[in-house]
PDB file of N, H, CA, C and O in Angstrom:
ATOM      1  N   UNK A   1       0.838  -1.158   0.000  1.00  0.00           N
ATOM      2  CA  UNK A   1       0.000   0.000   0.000  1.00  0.00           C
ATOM      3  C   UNK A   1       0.890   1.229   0.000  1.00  0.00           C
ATOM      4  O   UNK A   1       1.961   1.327   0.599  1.00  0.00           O
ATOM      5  N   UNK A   2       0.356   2.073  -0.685  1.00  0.00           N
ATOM      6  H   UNK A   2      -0.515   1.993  -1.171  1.00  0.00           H
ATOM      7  CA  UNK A   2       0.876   3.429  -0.964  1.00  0.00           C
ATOM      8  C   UNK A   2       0.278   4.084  -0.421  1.00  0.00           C
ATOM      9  O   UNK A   2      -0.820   4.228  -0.958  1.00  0.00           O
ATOM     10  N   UNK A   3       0.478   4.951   0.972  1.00  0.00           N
ATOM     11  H   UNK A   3       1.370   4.835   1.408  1.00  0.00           H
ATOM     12  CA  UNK A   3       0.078   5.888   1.803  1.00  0.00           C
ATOM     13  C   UNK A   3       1.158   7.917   1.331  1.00  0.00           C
ATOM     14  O   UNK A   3       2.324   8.297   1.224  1.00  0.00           O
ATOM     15  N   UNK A   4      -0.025   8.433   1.239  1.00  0.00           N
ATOM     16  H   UNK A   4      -0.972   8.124   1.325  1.00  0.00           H
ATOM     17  CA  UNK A   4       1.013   9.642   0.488  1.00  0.00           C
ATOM     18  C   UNK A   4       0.023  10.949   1.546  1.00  0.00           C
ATOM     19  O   UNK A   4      -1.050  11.045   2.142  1.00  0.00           O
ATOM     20  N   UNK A   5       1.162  11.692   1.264  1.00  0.00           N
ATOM     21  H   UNK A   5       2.034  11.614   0.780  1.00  0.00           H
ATOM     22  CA  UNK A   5       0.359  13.731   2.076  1.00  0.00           C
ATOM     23  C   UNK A   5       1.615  14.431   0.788  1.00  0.00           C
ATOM     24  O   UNK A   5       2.710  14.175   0.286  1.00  0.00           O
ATOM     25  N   UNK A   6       0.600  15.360   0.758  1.00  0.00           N
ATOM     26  H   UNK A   6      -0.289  15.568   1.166  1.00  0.00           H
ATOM     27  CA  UNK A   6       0.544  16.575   0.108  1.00  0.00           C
ATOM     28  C   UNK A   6       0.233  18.111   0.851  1.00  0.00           C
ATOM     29  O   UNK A   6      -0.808  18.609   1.281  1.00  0.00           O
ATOM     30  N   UNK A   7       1.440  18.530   0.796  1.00  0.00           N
ATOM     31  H   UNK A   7       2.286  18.125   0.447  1.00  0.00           H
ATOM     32  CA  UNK A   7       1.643  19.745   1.796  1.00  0.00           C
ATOM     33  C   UNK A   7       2.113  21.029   1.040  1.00  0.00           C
ATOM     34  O   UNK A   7       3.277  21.429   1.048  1.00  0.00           O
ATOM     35  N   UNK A   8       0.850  21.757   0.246  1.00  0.00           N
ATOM     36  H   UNK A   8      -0.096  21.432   0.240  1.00  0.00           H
ATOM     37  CA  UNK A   8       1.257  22.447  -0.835  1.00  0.00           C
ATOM     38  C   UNK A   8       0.844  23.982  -0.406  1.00  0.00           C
ATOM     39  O   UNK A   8       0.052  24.755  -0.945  1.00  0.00           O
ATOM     40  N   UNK A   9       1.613  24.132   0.681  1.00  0.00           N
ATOM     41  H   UNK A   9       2.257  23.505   1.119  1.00  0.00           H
ATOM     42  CA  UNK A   9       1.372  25.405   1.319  1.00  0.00           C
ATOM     43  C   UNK A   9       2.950  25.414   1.627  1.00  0.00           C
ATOM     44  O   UNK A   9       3.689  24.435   1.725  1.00  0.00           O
ATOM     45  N   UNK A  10       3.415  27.380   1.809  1.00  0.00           N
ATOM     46  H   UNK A  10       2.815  28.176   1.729  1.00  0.00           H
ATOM     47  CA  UNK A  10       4.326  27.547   2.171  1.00  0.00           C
ATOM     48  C   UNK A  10       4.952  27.249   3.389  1.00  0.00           C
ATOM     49  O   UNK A  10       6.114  26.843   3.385  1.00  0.00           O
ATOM     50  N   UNK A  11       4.192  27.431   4.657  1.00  0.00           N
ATOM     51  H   UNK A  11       3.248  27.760   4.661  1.00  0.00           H
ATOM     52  CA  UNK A  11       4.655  26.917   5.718  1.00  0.00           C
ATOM     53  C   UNK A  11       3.830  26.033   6.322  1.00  0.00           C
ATOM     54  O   UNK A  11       2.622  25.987   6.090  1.00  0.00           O
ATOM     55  N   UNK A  12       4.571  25.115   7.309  1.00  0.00           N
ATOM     56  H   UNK A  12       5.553  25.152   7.496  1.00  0.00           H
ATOM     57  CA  UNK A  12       3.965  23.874   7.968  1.00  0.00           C
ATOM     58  C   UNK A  12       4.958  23.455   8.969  1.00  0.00           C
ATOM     59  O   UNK A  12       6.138  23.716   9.208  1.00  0.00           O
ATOM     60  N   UNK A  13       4.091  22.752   9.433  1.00  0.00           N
ATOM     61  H   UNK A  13       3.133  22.541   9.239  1.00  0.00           H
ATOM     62  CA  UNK A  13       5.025  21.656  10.671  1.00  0.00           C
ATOM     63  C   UNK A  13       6.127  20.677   9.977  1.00  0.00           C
ATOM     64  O   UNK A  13       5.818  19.882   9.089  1.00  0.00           O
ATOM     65  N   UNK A  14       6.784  20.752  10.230  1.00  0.00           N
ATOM     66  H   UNK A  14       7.035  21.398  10.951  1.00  0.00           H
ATOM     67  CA  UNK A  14       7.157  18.881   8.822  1.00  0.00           C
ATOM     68  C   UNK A  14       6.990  18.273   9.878  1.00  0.00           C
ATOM     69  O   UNK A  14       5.940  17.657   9.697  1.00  0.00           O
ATOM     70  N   UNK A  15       7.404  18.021  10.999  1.00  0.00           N
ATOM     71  H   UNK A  15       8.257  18.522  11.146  1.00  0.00           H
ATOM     72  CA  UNK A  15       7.390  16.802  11.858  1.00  0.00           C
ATOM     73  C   UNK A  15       5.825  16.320  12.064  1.00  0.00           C
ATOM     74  O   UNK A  15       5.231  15.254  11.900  1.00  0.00           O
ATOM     75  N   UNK A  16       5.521  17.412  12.428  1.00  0.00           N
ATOM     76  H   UNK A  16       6.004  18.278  12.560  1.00  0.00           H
ATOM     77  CA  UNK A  16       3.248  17.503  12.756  1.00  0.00           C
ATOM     78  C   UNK A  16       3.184  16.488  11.380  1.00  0.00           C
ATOM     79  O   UNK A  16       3.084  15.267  11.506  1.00  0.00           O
ATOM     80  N   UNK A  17       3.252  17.131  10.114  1.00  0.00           N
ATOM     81  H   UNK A  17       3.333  18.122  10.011  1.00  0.00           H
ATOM     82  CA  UNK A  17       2.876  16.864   9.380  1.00  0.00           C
ATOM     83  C   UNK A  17       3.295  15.177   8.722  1.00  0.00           C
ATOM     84  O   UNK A  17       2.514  14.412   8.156  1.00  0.00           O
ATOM     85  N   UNK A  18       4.506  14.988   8.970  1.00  0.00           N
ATOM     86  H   UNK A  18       5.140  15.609   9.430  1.00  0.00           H
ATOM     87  CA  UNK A  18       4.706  13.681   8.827  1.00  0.00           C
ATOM     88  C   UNK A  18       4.481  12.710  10.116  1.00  0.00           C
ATOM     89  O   UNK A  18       4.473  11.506   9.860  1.00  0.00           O
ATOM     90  N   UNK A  19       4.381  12.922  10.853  1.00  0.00           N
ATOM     91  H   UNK A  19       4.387  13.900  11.061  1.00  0.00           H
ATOM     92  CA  UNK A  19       3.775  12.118  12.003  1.00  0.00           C
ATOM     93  C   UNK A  19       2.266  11.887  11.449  1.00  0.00           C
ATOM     94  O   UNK A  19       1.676  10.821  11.274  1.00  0.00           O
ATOM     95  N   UNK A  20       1.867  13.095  11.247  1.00  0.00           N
ATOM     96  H   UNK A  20       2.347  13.961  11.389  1.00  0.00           H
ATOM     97  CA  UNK A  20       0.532  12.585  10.866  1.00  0.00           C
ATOM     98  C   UNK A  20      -0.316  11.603   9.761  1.00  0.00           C
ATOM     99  O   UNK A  20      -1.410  11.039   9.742  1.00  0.00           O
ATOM    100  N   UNK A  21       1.096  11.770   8.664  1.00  0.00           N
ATOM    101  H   UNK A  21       1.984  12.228   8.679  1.00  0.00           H
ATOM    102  CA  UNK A  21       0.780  10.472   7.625  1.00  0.00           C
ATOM    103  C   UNK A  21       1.384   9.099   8.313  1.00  0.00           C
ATOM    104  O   UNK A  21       1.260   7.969   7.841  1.00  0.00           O
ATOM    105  N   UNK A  22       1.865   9.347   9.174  1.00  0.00           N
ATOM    106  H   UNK A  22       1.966  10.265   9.557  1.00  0.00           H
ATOM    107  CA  UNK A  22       2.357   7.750   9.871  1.00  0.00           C
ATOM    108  C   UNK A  22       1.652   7.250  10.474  1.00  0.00           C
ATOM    109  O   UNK A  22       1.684   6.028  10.619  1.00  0.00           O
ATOM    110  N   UNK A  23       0.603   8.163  11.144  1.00  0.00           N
ATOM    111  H   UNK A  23       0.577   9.156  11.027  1.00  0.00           H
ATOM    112  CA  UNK A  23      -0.047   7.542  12.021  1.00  0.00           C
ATOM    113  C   UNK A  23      -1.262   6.858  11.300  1.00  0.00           C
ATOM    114  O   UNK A  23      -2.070   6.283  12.029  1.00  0.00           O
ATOM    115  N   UNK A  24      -1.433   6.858  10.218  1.00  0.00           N
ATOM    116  H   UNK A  24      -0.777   7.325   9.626  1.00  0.00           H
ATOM    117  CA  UNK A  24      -2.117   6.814   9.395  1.00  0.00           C
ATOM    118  C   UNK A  24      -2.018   5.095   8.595  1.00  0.00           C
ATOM    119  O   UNK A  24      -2.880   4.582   7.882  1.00  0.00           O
ATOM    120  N   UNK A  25      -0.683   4.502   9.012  1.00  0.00           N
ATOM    121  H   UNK A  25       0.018   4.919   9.592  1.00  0.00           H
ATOM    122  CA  UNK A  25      -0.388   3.203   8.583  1.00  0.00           C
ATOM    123  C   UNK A  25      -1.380   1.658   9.509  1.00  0.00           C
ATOM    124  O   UNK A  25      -0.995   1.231  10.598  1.00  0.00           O
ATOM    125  N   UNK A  26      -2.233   1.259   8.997  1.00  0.00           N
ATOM    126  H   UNK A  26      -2.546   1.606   8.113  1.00  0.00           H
ATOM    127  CA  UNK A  26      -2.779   0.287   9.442  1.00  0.00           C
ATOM    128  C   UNK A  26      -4.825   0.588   9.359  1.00  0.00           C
ATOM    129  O   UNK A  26      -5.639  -0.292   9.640  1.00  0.00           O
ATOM    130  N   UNK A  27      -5.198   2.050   8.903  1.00  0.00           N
ATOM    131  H   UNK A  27      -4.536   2.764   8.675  1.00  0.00           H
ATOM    132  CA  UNK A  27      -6.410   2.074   8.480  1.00  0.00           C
ATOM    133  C   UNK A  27      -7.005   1.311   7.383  1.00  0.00           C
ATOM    134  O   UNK A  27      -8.181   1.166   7.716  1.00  0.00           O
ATOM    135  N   UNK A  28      -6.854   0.855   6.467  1.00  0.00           N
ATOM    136  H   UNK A  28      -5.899   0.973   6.196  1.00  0.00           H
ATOM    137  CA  UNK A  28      -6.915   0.021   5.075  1.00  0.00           C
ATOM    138  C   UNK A  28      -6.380  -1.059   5.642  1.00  0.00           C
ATOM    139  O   UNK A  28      -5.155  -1.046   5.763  1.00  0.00           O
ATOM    140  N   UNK A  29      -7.190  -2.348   6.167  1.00  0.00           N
ATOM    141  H   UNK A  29      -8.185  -2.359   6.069  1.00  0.00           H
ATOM    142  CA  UNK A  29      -6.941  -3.549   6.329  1.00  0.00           C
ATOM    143  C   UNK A  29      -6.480  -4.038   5.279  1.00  0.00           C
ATOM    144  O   UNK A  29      -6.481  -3.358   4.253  1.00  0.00           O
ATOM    145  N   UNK A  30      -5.890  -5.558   5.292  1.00  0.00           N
ATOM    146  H   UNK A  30      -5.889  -6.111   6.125  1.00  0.00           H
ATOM    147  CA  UNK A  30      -5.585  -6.483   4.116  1.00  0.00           C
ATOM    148  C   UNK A  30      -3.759  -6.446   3.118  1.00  0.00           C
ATOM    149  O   UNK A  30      -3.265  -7.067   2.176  1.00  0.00           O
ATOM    150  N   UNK A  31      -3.330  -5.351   4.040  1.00  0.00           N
ATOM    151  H   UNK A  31      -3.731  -4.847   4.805  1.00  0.00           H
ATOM    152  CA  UNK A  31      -1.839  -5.001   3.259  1.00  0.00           C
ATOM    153  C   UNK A  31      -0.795  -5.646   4.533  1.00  0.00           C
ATOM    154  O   UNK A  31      -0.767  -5.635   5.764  1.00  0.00           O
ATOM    155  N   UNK A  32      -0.236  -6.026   3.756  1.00  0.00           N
ATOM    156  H   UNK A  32      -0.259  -6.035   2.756  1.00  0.00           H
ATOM    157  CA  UNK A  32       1.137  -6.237   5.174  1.00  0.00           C
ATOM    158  C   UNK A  32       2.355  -4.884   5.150  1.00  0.00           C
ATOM    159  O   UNK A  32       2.949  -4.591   6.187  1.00  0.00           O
ATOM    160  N   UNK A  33       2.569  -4.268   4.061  1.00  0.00           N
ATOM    161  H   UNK A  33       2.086  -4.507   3.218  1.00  0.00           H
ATOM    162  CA  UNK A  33       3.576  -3.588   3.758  1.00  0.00           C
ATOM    163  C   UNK A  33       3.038  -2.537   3.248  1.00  0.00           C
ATOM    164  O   UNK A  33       2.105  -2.552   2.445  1.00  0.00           O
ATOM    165  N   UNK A  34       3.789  -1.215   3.834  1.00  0.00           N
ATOM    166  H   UNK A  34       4.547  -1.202   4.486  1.00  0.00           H
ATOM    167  CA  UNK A  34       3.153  -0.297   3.631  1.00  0.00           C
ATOM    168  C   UNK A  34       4.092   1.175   2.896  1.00  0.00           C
ATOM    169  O   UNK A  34       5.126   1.328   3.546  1.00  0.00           O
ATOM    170  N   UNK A  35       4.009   1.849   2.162  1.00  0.00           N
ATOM    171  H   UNK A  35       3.169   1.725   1.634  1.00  0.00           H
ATOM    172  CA  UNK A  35       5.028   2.643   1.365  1.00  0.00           C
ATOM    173  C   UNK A  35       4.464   3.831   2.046  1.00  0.00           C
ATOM    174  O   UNK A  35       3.303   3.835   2.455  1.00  0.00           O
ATOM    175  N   UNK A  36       5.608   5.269   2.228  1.00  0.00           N
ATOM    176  H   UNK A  36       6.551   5.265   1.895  1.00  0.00           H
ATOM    177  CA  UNK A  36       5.343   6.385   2.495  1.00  0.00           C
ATOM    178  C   UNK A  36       5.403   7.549   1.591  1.00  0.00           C
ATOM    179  O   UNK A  36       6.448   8.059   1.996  1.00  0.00           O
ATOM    180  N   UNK A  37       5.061   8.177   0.807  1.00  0.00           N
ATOM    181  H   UNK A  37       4.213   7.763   0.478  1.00  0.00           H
ATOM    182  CA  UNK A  37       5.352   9.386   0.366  1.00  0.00           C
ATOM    183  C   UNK A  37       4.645  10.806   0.696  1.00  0.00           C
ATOM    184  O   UNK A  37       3.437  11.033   0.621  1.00  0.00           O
ATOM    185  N   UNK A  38       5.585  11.639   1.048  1.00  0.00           N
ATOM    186  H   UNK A  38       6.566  11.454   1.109  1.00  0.00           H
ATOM    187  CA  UNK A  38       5.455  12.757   1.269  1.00  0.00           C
ATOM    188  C   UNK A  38       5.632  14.137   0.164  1.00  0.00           C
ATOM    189  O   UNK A  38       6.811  14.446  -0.010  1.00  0.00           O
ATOM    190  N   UNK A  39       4.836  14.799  -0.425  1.00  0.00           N
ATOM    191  H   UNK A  39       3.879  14.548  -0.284  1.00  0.00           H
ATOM    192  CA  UNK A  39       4.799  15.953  -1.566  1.00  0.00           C
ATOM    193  C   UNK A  39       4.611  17.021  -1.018  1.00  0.00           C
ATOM    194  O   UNK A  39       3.493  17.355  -0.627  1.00  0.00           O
ATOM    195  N   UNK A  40       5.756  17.818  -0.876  1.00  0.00           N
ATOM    196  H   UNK A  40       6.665  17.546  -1.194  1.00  0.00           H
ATOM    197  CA  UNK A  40       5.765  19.012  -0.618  1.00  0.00           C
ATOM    198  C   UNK A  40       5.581  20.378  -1.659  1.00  0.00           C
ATOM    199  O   UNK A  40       5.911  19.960  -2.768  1.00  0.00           O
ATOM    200  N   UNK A  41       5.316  21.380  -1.738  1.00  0.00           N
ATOM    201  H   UNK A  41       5.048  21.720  -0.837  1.00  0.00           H
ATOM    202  CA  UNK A  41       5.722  22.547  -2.262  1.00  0.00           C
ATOM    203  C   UNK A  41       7.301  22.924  -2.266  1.00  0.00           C
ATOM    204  O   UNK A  41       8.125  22.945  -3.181  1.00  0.00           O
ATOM    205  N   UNK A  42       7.380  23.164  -1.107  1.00  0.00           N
ATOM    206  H   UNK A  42       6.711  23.146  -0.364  1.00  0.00           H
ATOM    207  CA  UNK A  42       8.761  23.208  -0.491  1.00  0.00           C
ATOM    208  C   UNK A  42       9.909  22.251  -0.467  1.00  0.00           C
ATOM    209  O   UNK A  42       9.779  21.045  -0.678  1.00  0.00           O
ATOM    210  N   UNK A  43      10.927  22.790  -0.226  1.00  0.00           N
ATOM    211  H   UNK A  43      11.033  23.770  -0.054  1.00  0.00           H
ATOM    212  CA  UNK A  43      11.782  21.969  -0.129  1.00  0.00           C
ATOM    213  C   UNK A  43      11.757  21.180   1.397  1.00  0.00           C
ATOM    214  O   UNK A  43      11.403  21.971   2.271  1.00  0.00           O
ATOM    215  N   UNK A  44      11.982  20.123   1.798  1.00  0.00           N
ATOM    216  H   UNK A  44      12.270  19.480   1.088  1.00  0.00           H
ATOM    217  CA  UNK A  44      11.710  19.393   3.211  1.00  0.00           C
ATOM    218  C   UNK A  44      13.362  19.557   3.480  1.00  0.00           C
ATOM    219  O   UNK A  44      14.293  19.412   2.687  1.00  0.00           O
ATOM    220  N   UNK A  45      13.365  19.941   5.006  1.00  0.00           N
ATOM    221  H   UNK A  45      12.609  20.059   5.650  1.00  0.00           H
ATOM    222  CA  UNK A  45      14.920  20.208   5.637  1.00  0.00           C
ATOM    223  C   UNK A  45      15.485  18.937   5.808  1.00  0.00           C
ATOM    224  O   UNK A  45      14.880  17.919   6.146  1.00  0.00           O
ATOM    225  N   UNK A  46      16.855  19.068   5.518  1.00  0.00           N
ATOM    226  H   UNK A  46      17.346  19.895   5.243  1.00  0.00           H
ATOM    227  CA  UNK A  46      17.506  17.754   5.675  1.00  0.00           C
ATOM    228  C   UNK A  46      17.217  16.890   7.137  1.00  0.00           C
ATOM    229  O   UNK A  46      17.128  15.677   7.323  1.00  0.00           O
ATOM    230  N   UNK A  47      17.138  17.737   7.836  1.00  0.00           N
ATOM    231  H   UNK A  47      17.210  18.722   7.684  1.00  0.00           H
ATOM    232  CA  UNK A  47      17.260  17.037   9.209  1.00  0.00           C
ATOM    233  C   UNK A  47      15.622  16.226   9.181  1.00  0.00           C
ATOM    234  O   UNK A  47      15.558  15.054   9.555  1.00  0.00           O
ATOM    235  N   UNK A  48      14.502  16.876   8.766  1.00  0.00           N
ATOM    236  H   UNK A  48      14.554  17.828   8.463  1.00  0.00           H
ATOM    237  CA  UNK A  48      13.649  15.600   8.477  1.00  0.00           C
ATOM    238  C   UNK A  48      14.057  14.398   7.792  1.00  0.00           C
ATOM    239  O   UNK A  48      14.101  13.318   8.382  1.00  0.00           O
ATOM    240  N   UNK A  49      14.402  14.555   6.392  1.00  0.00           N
ATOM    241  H   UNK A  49      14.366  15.432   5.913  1.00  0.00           H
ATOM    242  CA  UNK A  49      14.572  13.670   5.812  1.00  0.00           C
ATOM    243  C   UNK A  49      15.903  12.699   6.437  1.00  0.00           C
ATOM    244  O   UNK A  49      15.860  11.470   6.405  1.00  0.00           O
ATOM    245  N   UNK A  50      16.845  13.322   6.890  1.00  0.00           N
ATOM    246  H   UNK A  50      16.881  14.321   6.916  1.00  0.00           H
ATOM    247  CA  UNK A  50      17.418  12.638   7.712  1.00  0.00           C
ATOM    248  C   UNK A  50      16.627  11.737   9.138  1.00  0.00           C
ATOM    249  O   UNK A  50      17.108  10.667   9.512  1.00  0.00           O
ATOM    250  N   UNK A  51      15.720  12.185   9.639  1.00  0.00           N
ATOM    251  H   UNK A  51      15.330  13.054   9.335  1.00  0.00           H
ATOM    252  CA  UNK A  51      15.098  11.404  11.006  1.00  0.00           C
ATOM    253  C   UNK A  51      14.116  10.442  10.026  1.00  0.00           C
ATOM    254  O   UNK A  51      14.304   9.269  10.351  1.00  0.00           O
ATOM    255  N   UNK A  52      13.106  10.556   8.906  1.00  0.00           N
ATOM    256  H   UNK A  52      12.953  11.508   8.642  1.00  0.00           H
ATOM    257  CA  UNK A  52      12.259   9.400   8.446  1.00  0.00           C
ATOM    258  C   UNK A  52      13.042   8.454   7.386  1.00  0.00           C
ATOM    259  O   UNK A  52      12.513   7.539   6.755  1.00  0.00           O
ATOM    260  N   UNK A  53      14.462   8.863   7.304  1.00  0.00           N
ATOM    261  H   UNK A  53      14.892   9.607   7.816  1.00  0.00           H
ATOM    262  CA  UNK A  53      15.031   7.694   6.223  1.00  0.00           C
ATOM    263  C   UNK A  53      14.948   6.446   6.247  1.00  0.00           C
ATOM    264  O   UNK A  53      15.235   5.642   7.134  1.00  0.00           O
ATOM    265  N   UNK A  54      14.324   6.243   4.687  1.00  0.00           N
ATOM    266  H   UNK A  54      14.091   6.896   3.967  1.00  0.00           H
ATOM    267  CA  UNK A  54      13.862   4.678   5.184  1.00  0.00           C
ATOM    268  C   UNK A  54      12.600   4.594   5.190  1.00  0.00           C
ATOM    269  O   UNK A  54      12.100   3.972   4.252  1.00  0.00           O
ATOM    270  N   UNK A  55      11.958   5.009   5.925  1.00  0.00           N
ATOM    271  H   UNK A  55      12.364   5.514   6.686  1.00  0.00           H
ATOM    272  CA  UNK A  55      10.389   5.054   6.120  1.00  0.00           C
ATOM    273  C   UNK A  55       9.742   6.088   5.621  1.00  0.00           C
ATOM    274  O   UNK A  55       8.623   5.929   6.109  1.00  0.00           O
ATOM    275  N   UNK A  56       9.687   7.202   4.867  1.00  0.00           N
ATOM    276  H   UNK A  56      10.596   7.331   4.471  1.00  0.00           H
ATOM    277  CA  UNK A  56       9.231   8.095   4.143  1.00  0.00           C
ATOM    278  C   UNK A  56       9.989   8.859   2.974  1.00  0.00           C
ATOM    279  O   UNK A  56      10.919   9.603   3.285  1.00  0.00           O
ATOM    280  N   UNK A  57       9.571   8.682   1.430  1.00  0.00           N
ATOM    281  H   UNK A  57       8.815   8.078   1.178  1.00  0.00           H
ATOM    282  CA  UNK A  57      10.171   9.096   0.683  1.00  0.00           C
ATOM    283  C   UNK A  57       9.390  10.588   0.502  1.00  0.00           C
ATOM    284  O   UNK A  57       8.216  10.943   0.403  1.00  0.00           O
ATOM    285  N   UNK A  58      10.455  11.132   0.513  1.00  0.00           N
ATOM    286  H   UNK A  58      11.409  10.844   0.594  1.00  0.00           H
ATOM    287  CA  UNK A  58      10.175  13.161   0.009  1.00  0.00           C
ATOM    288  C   UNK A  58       9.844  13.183  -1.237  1.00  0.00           C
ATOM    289  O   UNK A  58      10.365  12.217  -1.794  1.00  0.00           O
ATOM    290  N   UNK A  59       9.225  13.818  -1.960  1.00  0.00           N
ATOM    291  H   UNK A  59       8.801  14.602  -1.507  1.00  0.00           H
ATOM    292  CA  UNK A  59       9.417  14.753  -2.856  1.00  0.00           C
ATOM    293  C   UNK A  59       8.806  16.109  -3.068  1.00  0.00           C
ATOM    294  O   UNK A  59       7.591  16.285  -2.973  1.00  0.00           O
ATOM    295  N   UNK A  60       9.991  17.442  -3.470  1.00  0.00           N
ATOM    296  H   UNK A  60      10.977  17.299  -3.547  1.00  0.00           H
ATOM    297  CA  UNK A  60       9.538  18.233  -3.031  1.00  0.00           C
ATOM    298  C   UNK A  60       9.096  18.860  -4.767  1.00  0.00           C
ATOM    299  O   UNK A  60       9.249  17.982  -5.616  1.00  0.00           O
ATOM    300  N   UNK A  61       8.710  19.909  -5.192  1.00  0.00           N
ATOM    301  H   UNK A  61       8.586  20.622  -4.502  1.00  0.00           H
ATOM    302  CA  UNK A  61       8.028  20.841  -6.548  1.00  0.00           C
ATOM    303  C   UNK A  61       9.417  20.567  -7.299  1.00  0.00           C
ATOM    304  O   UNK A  61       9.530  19.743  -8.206  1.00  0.00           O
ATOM    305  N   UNK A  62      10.721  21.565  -6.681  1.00  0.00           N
ATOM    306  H   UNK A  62      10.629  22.235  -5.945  1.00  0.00           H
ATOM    307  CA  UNK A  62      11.826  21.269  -7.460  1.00  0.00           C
ATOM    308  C   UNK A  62      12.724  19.729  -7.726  1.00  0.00           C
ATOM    309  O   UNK A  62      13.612  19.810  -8.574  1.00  0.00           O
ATOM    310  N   UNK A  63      12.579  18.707  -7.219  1.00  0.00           N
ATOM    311  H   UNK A  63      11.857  18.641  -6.530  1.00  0.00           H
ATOM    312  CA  UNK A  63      12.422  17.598  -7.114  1.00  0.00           C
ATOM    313  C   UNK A  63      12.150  16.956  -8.439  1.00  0.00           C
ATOM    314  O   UNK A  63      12.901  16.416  -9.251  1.00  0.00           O
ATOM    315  N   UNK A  64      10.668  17.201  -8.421  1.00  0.00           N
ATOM    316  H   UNK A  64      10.058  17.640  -7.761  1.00  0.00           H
ATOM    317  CA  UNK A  64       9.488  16.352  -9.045  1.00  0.00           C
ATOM    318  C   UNK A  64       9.593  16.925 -10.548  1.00  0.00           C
ATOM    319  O   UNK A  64       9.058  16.379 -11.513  1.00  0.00           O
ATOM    320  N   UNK A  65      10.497  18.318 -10.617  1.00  0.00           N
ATOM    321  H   UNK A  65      10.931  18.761  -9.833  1.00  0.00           H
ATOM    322  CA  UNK A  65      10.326  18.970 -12.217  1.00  0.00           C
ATOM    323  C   UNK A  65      11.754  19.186 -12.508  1.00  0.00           C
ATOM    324  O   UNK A  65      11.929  19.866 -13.520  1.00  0.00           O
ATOM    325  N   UNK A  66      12.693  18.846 -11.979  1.00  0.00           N
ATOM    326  H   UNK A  66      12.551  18.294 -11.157  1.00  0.00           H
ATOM    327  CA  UNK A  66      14.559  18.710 -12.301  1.00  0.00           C
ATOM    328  C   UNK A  66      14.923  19.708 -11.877  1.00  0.00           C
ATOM    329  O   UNK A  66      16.045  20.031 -12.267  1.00  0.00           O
ATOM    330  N   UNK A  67      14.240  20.647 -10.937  1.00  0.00           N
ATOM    331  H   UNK A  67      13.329  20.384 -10.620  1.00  0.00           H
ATOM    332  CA  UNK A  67      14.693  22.188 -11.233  1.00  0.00           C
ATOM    333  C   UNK A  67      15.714  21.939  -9.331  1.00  0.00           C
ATOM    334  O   UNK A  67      15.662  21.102  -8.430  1.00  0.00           O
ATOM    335  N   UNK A  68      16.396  23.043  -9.555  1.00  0.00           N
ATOM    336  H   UNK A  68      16.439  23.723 -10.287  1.00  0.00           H
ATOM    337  CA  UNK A  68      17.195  23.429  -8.663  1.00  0.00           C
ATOM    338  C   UNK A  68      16.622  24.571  -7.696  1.00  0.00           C
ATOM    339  O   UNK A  68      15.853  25.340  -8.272  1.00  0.00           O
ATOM    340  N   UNK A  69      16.851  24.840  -6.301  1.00  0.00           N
ATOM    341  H   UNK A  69      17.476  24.215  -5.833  1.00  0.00           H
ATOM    342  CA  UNK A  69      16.052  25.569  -5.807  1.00  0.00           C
ATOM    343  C   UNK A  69      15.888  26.896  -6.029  1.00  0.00           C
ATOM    344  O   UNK A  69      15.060  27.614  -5.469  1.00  0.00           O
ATOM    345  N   UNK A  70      17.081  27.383  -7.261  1.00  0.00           N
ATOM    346  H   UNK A  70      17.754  26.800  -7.716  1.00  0.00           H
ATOM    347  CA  UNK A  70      17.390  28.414  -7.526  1.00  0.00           C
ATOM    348  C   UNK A  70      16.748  28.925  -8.903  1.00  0.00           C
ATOM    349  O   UNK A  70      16.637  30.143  -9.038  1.00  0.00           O
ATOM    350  N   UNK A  71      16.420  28.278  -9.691  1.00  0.00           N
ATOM    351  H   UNK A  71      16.511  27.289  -9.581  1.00  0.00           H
ATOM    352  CA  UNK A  71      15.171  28.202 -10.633  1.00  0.00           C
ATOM    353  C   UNK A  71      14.224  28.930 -10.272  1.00  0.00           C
ATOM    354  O   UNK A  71      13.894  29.139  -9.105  1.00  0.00           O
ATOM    355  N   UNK A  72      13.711  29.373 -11.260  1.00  0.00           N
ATOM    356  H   UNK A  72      13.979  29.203 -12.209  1.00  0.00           H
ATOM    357  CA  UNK A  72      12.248  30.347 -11.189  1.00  0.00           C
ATOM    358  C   UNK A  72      11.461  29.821 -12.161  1.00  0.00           C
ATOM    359  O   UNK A  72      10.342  30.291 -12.371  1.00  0.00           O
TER     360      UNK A  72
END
């Protein structure tokens, strides 16, 4: 199962916000294994992606379109 959040606002919690798609693993009976993705607007700070490695894949706007954060 593919469990995903979409956080397409400028500011947010990341931790709130990814806690909250975790907690979220085991509603949809019948899966044993469960995938995380997270879609940001923003870029997600390393130090998140550093604490869910492994268990939640990022992707952020510049990410998802090749662009660099310095792109317009």
């Amino acid at each position: 199962m593919l469990l995903g959040e979409c956080a397409w606002r400028s500011n947010f919690d990341e931790t709130e916000a990814v806690e909250s798609l975790l907690e979220r693993e085991g509603l949809i009976q019948g899966y044993t294994t469960t995938y995380f993705m997270f879609f940001s607007k923003r870029p997600i700070s390393q130090a998140t992606r550093s604490k869910y490695a492994g268990r939640v894949r990022f992707l952020d706007v510049n990410e998802r379109y090749g662009r660099n954060s310095y792109d317009e």
